[in-house]
N, C-alpha and C positions, 0 to 999 in steps of 0.2 A: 615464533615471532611475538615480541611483546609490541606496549601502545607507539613507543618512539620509532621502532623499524616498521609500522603501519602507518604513522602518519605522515612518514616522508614520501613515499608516490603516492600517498593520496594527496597530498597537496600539490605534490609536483603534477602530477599527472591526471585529478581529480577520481581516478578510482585505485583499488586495491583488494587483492582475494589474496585471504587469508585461509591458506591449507590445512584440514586434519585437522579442526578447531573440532570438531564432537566424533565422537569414536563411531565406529561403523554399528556398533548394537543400537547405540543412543539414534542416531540421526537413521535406523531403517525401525525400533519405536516411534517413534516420533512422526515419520513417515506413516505408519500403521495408524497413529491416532488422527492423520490429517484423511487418511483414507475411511476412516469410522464415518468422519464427521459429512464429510460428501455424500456419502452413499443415506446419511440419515436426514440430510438438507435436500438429495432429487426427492424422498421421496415424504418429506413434510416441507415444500416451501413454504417461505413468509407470505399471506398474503392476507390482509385487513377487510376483505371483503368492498364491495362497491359504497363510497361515500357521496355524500350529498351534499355541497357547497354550495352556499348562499353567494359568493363574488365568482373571480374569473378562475376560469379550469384551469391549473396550472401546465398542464399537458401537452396544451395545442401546438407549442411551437420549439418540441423538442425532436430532434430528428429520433427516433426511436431504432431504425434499421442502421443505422450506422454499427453495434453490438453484435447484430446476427443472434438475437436472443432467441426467436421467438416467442409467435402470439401470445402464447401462453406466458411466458417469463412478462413481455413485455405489458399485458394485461394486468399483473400483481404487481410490474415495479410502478404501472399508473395508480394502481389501489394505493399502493404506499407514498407518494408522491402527494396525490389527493389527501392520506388521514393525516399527511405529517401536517397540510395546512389545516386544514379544521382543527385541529390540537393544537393550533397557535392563535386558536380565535380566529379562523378563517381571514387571518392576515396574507394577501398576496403578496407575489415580488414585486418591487417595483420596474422592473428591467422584465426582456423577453424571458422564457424558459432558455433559452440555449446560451444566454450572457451572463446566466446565475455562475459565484461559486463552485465548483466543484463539492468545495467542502461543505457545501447548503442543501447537496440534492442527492438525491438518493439513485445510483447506478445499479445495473443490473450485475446477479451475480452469475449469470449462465452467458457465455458465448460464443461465438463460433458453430452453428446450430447447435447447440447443447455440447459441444467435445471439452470446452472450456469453460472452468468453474473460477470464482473467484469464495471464498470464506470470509467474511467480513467479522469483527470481535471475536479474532480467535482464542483470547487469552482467556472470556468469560464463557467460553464453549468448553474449553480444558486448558486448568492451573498448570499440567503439565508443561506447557510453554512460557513458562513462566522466568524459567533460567536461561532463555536465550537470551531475553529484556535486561538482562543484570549480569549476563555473562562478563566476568571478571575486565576480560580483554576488549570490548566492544565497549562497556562501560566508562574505562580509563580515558580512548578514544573521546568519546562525546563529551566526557568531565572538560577533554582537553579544550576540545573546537568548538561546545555550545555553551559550557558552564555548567556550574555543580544543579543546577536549577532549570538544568533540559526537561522536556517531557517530550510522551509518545505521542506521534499525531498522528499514526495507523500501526495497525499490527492485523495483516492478513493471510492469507495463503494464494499464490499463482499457482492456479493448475490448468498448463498452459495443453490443451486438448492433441493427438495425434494428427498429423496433417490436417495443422492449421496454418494459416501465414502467421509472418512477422505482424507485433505492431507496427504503429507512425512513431516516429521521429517525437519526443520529446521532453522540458525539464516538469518536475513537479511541483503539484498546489505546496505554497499558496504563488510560485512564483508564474504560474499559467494565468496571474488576474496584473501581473504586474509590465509594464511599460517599461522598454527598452531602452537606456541601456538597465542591465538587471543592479541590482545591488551586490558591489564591490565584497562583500562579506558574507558567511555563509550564514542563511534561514535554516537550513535544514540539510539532514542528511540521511541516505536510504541506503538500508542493508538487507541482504539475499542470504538466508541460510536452507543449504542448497541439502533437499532430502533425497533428489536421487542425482546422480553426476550430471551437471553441467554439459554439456558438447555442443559445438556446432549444428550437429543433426537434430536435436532434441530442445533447440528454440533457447538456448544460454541465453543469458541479458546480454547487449551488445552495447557498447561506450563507444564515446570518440575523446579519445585524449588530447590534453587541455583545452578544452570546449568550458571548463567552467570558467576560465579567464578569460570570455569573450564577452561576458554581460549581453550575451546575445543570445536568443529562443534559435533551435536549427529549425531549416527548413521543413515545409509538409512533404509528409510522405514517409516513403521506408527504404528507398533509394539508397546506393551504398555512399559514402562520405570519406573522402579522405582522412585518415590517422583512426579510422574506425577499429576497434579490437573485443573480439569476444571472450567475457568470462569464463572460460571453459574451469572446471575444477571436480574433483571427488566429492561425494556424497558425507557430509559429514564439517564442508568448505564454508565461510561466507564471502562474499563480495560485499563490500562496501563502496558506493560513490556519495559525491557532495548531489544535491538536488536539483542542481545548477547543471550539472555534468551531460549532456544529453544523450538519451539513450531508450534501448528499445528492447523489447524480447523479440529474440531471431524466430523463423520460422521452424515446426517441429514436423520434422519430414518423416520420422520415425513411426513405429507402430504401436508406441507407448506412452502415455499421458509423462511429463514434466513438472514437479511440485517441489516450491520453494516458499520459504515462509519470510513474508515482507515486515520488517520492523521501521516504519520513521521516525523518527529522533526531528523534532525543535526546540528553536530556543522559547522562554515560558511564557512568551506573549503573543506565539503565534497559532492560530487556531485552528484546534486538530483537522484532520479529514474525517474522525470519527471519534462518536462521544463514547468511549471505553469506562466512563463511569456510572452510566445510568445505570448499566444491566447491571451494576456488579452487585451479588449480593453478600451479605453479614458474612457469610461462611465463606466463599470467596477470598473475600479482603482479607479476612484472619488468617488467610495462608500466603498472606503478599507480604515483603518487608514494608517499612514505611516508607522509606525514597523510591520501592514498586508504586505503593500504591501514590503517592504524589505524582509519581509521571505519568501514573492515568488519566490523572486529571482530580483525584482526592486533596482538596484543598488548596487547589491551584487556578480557582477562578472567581473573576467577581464574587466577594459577598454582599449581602442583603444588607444598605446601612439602613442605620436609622430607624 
């Protein structure tokens, strides 16, 4: 399948899985280094220790159990909540905790009592994933529908845990801040490359076909929806939808963890879900091409005048 026979059901229909895009060696490496990276994140999380705030605790009025993190996760995502304001000059939001951005606050990465992980700046944890971001065919794609001047506004990994539920019904940031009806043109676009097969059983992303052409957020919940359809596809697969498209990962009834590596794509003025430039380091970047490292975010944002 090249870019022209991808982007006709994705527009028609707002999503599309593209088959036997990475060989089965590449995409169960690949697999193997997302599984490194888990096993080395339970057992060193993030956590900036207890901070001390001079204004309001940014905290209080995030629902924290909604995740199924636990104490413990939810304990270090308060630490890291807490230093990211001190490290801004102890600037509060001006809105509640639960009305913030998305892309301002810092979410957990464990859920579903510990069965589900999320990997957050996977590209600066291993370069190896490097050529999914610039994959020839995915590339063409977004030249086409965002502009030569796209960047990345996430790159992580869903590792969606063994009997766990489906999520909720929904499109993504930044259009989760935006008032209905949505914008008639695409913000963004999200792609699944999928490291172990897709199924039904094993929690696949699940779409509702054309749902991006309703300018409309779906309903709450996880309830089934008419013209609903699951990516199902082999290990090695991407899916691609608009971000507009509404959709959800199915429930994984199975006895095996589900791990698929999430790349966002927007256009250059819309503000990533995560900053992929700070971590990067010297050595790093020298192994990015240039229009890599510009859709990280390398020279792609406000400069200092004057």
């Amino acid at each position: 399948m090249d870019a022209t026979e991808a982007l006709t059901p994705l527009n028609r229909d707002g999503f599309v899985v593209i088959p036997d895009v990475l060989s089965p060696a590449v995409a169960g490496e690949l697999r193997d280094r997302v599984e490194r990276i888990l096993a080395h994140e339970r057992e060193h999380p993030v956590d900036p220790g207890p901070v001390a705030l001079s204004g309001p605790d940014p905290v209080g009025d995030i629902d924290f159990e909604y995740w199924q993190s636990g104490v413990h996760e939810i304990a270090r995502l308060k630490n890291r909540i807490r230093r990211r304001q001190a490290d801004e000059f102890d600037t509060p939001w001006p809105v509640p905790a639960d009305q913030v951005c998305i892309s301002f606050i810092h979410i957990p990465t464990t859920f579903d009592d510990g069965r589900s992980r999320r990997i957050f700046n996977l590209i600066n944890k291993d370069t190896a994933f490097a050529l999914l971001v610039e994959h020839p065919l995915l590339l063409s794609m977004i030249n086409q529908e965002l502009g030569l001047d796209a960047i990345v506004l996430d790159m992580s990994v869903n590792h969606v845990g063994p009997h766990t539920d489906s999520a909720g019904w929904h499109v993504d940031s930044p259009l989760t801040q935006i008032s209905e009806p949505l914008p008639n043109f695409t913000l963004s676009i999200q792609s699944a490359w999928m490291l172990d097969d897709f199924t039904v059983a094993n929690g696949a992303t699940h779409v509702v076909r054309g749902s991006h052409l309703t300018q409309r957020k779906p309903p709450h919940g996880r309830g089934r929806i008419d013209d609903e359809v699951v990516l199902e596809g082999a290990a090695g697969s991407v899916a691609v939808w608009f971000s507009q498209t509404w959709h959800r990962h199915g429930a994984n009834v199975t006895d095996a963890p589900r791990n698929g590596v999430i790349i966002q794509y927007g256009r250059s003025w819309v503000k990533p879900f995560v900053d992929l430039r700070t971590p990067m380091t010297a050595d790093q970047a020298a192994t990015f091409s240039p229009r890599l490292r510009y859709m990280l975010g390398c020279n792609a944002n406000a400069p200092v005048r004057g």
